[in-house]
C-alpha positions in Angstrom: 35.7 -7.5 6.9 34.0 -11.0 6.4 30.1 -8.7 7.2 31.5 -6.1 4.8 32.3 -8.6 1.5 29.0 -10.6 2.4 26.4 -8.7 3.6 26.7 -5.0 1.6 25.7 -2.1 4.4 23.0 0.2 3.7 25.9 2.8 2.9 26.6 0.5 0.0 23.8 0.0 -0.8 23.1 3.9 -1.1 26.2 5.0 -2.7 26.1 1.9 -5.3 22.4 2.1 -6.0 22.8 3.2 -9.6 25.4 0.1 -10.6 23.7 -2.9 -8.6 21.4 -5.2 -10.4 17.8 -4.5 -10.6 16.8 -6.1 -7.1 19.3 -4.5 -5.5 18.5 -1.0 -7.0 15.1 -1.4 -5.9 16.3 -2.2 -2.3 18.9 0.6 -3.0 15.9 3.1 -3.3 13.7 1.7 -1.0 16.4 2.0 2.0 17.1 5.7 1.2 13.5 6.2 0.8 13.3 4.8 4.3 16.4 7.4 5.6 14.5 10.2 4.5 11.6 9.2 6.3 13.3 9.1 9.5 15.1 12.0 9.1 12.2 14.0 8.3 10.0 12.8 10.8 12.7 13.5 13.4 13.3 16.9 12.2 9.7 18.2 11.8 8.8 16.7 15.0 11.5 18.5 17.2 10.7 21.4 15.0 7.1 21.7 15.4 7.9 20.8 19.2 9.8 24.0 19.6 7.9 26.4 17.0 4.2 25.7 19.1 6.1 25.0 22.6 8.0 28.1 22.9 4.7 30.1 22.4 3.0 28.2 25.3 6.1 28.0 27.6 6.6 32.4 27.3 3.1 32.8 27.6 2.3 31.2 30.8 5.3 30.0 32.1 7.0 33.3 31.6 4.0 35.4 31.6 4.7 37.3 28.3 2.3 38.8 26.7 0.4 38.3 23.0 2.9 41.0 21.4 5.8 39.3 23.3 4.8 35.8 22.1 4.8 37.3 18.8 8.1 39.5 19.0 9.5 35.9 20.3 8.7 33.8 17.5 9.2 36.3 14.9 12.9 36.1 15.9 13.2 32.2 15.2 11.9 33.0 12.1 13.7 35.7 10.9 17.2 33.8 11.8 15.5 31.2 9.1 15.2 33.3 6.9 18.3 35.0 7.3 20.1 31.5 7.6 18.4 30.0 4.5 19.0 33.1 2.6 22.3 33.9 3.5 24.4 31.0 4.0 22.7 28.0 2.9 22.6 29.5 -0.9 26.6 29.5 -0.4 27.5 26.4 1.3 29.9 23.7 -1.0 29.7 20.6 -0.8 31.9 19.0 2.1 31.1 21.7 4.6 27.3 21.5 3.1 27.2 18.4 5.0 29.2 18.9 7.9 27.1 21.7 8.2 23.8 20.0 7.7 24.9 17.2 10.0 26.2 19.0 12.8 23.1 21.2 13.0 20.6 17.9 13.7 23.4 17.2 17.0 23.4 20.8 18.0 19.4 20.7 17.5 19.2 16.8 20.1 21.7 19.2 22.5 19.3 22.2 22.5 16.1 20.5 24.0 17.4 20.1 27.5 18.4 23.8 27.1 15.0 25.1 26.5 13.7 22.9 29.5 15.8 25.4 31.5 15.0 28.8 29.6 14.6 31.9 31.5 13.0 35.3 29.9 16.4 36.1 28.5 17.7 32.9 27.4 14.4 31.9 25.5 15.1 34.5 23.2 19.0 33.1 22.5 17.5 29.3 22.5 14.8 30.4 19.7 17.2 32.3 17.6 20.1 29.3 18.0 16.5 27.2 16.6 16.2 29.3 14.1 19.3 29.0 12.9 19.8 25.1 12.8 16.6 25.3 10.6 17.8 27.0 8.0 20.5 24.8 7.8 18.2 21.2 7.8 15.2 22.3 6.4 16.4 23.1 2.5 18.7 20.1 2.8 16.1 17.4 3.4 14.4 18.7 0.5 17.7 18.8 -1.3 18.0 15.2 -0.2 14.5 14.2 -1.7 15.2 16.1 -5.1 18.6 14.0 -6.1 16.5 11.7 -8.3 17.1 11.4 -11.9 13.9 9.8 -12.7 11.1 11.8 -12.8 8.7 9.2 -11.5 10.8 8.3 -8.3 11.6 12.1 -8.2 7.7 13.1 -7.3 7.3 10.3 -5.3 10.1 10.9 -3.2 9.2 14.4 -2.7 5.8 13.4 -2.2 7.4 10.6 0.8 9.2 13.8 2.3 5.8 15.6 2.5 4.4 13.2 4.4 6.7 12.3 6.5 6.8 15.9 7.7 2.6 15.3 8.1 3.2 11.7 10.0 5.6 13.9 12.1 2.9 16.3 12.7 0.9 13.9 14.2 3.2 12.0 16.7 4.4 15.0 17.9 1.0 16.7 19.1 0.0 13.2 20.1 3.2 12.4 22.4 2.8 16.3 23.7 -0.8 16.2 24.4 -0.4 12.5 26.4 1.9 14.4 28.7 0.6 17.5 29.3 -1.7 15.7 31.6 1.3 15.3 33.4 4.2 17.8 33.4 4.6 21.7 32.2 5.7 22.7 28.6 9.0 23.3 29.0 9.0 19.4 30.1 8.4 18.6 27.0 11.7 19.3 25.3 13.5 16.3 27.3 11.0 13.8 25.8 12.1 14.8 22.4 15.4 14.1 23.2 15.2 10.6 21.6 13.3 11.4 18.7 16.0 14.6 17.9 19.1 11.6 18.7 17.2 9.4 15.7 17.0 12.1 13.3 21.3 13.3 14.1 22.2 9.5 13.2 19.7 9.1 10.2 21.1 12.4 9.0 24.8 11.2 8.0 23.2 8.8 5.2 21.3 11.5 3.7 23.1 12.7 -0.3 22.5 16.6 -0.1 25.9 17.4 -2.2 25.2 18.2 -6.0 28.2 16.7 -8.3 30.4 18.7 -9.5 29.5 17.4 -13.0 26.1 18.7 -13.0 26.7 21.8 -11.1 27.5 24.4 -13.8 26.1 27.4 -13.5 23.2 27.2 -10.3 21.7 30.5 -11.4 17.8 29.7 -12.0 17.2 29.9 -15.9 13.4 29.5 -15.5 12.2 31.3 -12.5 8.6 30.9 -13.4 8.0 27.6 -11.7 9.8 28.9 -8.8 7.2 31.9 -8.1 4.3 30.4 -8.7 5.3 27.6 -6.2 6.1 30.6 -3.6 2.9 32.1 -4.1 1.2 29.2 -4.3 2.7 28.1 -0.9 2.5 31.3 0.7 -1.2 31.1 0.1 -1.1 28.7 3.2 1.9 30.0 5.3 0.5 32.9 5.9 -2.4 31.7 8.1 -0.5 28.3 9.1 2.0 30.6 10.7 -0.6 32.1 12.7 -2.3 28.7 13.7 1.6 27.7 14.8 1.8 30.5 16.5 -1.8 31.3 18.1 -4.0 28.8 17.7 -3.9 27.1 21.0 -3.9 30.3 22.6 -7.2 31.5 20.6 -8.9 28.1 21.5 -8.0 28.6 25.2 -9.3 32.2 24.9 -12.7 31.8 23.1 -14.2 28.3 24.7 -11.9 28.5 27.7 -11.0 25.0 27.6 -7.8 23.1 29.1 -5.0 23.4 27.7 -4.2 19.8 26.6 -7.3 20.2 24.7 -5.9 23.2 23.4 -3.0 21.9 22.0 -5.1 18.6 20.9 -6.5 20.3 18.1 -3.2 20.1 15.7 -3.7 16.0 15.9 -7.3 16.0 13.8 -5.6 18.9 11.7 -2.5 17.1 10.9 -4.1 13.7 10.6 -5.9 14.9 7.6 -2.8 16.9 6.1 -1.1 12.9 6.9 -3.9 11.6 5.0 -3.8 14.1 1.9 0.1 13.9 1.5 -0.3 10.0 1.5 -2.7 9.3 -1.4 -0.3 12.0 -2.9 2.3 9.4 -2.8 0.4 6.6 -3.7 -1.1 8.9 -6.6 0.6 11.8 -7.3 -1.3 14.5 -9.6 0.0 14.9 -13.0 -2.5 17.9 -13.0 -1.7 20.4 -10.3 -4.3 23.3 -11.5 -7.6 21.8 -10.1 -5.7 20.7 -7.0 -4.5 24.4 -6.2 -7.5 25.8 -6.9 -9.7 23.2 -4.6 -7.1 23.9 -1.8 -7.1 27.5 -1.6 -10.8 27.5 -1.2 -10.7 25.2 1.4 -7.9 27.6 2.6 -10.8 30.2 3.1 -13.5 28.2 4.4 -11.7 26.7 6.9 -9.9 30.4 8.3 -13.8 32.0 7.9 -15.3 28.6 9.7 -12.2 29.7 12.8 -14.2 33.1 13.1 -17.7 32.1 12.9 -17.3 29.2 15.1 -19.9 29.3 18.2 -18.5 26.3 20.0 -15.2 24.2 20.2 -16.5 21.2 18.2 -17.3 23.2 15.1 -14.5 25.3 15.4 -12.7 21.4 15.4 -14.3 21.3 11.7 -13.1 23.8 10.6 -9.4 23.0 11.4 -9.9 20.1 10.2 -10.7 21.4 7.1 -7.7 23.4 7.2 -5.4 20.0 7.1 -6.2 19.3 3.6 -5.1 22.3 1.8 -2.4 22.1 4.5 -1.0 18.5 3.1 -1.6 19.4 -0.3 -0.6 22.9 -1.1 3.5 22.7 0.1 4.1 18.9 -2.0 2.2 20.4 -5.0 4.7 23.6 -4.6 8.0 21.3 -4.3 6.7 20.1 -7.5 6.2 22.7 -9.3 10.2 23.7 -8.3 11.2 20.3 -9.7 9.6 20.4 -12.8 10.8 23.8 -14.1 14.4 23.9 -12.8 17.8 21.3 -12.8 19.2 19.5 -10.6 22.1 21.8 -9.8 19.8 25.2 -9.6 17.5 23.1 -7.1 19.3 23.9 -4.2 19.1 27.8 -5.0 16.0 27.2 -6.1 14.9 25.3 -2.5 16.4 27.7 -0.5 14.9 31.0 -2.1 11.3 29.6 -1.9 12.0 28.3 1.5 13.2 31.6 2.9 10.8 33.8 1.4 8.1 31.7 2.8 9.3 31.6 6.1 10.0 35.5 5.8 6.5 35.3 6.4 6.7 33.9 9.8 8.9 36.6 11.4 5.8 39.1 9.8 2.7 36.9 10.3 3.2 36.2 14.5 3.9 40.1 14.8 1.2 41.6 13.3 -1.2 38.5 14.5 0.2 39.6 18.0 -0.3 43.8 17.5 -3.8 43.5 15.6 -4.6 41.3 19.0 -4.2 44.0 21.4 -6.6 46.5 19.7 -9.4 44.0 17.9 -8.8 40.9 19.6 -7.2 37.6 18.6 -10.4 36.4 16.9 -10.6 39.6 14.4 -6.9 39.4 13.8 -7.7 35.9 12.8 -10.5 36.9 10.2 -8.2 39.7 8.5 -6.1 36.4 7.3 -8.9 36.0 4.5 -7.6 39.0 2.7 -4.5 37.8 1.5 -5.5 34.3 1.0 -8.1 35.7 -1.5 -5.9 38.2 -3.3 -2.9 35.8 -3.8 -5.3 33.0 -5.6 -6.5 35.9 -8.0 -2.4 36.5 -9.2 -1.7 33.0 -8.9 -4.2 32.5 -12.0 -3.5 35.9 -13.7 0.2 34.8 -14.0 0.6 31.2 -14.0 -3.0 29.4 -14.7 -2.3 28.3 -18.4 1.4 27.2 -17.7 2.3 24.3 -19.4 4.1 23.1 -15.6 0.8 22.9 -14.2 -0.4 20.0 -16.2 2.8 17.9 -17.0 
């Protein structure tokens, strides 16, 4: 009792950040600024963990084949996108966040699982994955859009973006030390830690919308929403196919190791870190010169993939790929804040979150089928013909809204 009436815990601090003096309002901010962080990083880790792992572990620990791989993590995705869809858009506050904390537990008690998976129970383990995603992922960006301040608004949301980048590097970089020493599927129990951080982090997170402010969630202005979902999807597209394939192409067209392999998502993600960082520091006010840039870098970087003769400039090229990669999905959250309220934002979240992840249940499939009749390195070229023809509506629609240069 005496620690409580003296030293004010970093739940009161959270909950009471609005009433406390300026100091403390800053420290109020700065703490749950610091939450997120962990939570995210926690999250993205484990989730990128399972969503590159489980590719490698079917394909030659199980000896499944390209389609397989592809049939595989389709299903994860699809139980996203059905979960997101679904149920997230109807979940009410209290059993919101039971939900949303109990899935970050399940997710720590589903790594030793995997480490165990057979050719029947990878299939239950990835869909149970998919499933605790939809639940966490549109949350933490819930969590990162409760601001009332514009400023600290973008800037959180830029903090959430790169956390999910500084995740993106640890992850490949803890993976790729111990490869060198253990199998993929060992790999899930030295997660277990990180998953354990992000299940305690999570119960300080504020996902609920007030009751106050929640009126009517049906999105008024949908505009902002679809642009940021074809802005986003722009990337997706071929960033669910580097998820899915691109150690497996890299193996197959230089015939290197496969900790080298899997090396090359640390240069991409470093720079996608990087980007997502000076976003914070210096958010753009202007997002239409930004968007543009990054889909053309888009372009080079998945035409530099095919015409690649050896590993190093085919490294280039990928990393390339991380800038549009850190900037495109922050810039799209953006876009979702500045054209809706805070109590459609969690529709709002959810919609462009499962219609973008609708594409990786499609992308890994047809990736997978054009592989067995033109090869994975064609299938990887025919990526440029949606990341050209979405840019071209993108414009037509959207490139003289007012949203784009607030």
């Amino acid at each position: 009792m005496y620690f409580s009436k003296n030293y004010p815990s970093l739940i009161f601090l959270i909950k009471n950040r609005y009433t406390l003096v300026n100091k403390e309002k800053q420290l109020s901010f700065l703490s749950y600024a610091v939450i997120l962080l962990l939570s995210t990083i926690s999250f993205r880790s484990v989730n990128n963990l399972i969503g590159t792992t489980v590719p490698l572990q079917s394909k030659y620990l199980l000896s499944f084949t390209d389609e397989n791989v592809g049939l595989l993590t389709s299903l994860m995705f699809l139980i996203n996108f059905l979960t997101i869809f679904f149920i997230n858009t109807r979940l009410r506050g209290r059993i919101r966040k039971i939900a949303f904390v109990s899935s970050y537990w399940i997710l720590a008690l589903l790594l030793p699982m995997l480490f165990d998976a057979d050719k029947f129970t990878i299939f239950v383990y990835a869909a149970a994955s998919g499933f605790i995603f939809g639940i966490i992922n549109p949350n933490i960006i819930n969590a990162a859009s409760m601001e009332n301040d514009s400023y600290k608004l973008e800037r959180l949301l830029s903090l959430y973006s790169t956390g999910l980048s500084i995740s993106l590097i640890i992850g490949p970089l803890i993976e790729t030390y111990y490869l060198k020493f253990y199998s993929y599927n060992v790999m899930y129990l030295i997660f277990i830690p990180l998953g354990l951080i992000g299940a305690f982090s999570s119960i300080f997170l504020k996902i609920n919308i007030p009751e106050e402010i929640r009126g009517n969630d049906r999105i008024q202005n949908r505009k902002g929403l679809l642009a940021s979902i074809i802005t986003n999807t722009t990337y997706n597209i071929p960033f669910a196919a580097m998820v899915s394939f691109l150690p497996i192409y890299v193996i197959d067209r230089f015939n290197v190791s496969s900790q080298l392999a899997y090396f090359t998502f640390i240069p991409f993600y470093t720079v996608s870190f990087l980007t997502r960082l000076s976003m914070t520091i210096r958010p753009f006010k202007n997002l239409l010169f930004p968007l543009l840039t990054s889909f053309l870098l888009t372009a080079i970087g998945i035409a530099g993939l095919f015409t690649s003769e050896n590993f190093l400039i085919m490294l280039l090229f990928i990393i390339i790929l991380g800038i549009p990669h850190g900037a495109i999905f922050p810039m799209s959250t953006i876009l979702i804040s500045r054209t809706t309220t805070k109590g459609e934002r969690n529709k709002a979240n959810s919609y462009f979150l499962a219609i973008n992840n609708g594409f990786f249940v499609i992308v890994p499939i047809v990736i997978g089928v054009e592989s067995l009749y033109i090869g994975l390195k064609y299938a990887f070229l025919s990526l440029l013909v949606p990341i050209m023809i979405l840019p071209i509506i993108f414009i037509k629609l959207y490139g003289k809204e007012s949203f784009l240069t607030y």
